[in-house]
N, C-alpha and C positions, 0 to 999 in steps of 0.2 A: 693608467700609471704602471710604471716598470715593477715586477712581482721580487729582481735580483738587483743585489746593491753594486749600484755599475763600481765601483771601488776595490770590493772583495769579493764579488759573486756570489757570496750567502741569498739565501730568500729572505724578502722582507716582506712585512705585514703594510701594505701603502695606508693605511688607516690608522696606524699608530707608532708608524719608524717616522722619525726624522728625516726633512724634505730638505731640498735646495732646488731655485729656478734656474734653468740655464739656457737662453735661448726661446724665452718664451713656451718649455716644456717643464716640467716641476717634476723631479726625479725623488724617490723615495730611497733612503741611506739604512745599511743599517743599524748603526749607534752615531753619537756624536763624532766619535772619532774619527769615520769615515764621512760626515758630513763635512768636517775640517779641511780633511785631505781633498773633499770632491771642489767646492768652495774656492781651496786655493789652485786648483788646476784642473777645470772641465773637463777640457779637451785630450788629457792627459787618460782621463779613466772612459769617456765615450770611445776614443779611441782604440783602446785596451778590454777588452770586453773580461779578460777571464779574470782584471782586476788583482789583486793582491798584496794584501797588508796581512796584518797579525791573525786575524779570523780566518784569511786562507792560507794562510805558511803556519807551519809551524816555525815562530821564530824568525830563523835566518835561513832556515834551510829552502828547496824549491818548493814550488806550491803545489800542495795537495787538493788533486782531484777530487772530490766527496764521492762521486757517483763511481770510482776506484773500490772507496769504502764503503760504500752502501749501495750494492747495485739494483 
């Protein structure tokens, strides 16, 4: 199972993040709210790999790199 939340690209713990099935693959999220977003459009964040909501933007601004901030 996926170790990054295909949504927002944070690490997830696949043992105890929140899952959704898509395609016969069961993708591990990392809170609800990125299970929301994944849920209502797969193909949207498979597609999308560097992902991007609240947990990787600050906000509204562009999305932050972690490995920028913590190399």
């Amino acid at each position: 199972m996926n170790t990054r939340c295909p949504v927002c690209g944070q690490p997830v713990d696949p043992a105890t993040a929140p899952t959704s099935t898509y395609r016969s693959i069961t993708y591990a999220l990392r809170c609800p709210h990125c299970k929301e977003r994944f849920d209502a459009d797969p193909e949207r964040f498979l597609s999308n790999a560097s992902g991007g909501h609240e947990h990787a933007r600050g906000g509204g601004s562009a999305p932050i790199r972690l490995e920028r901030l913590f190399p």
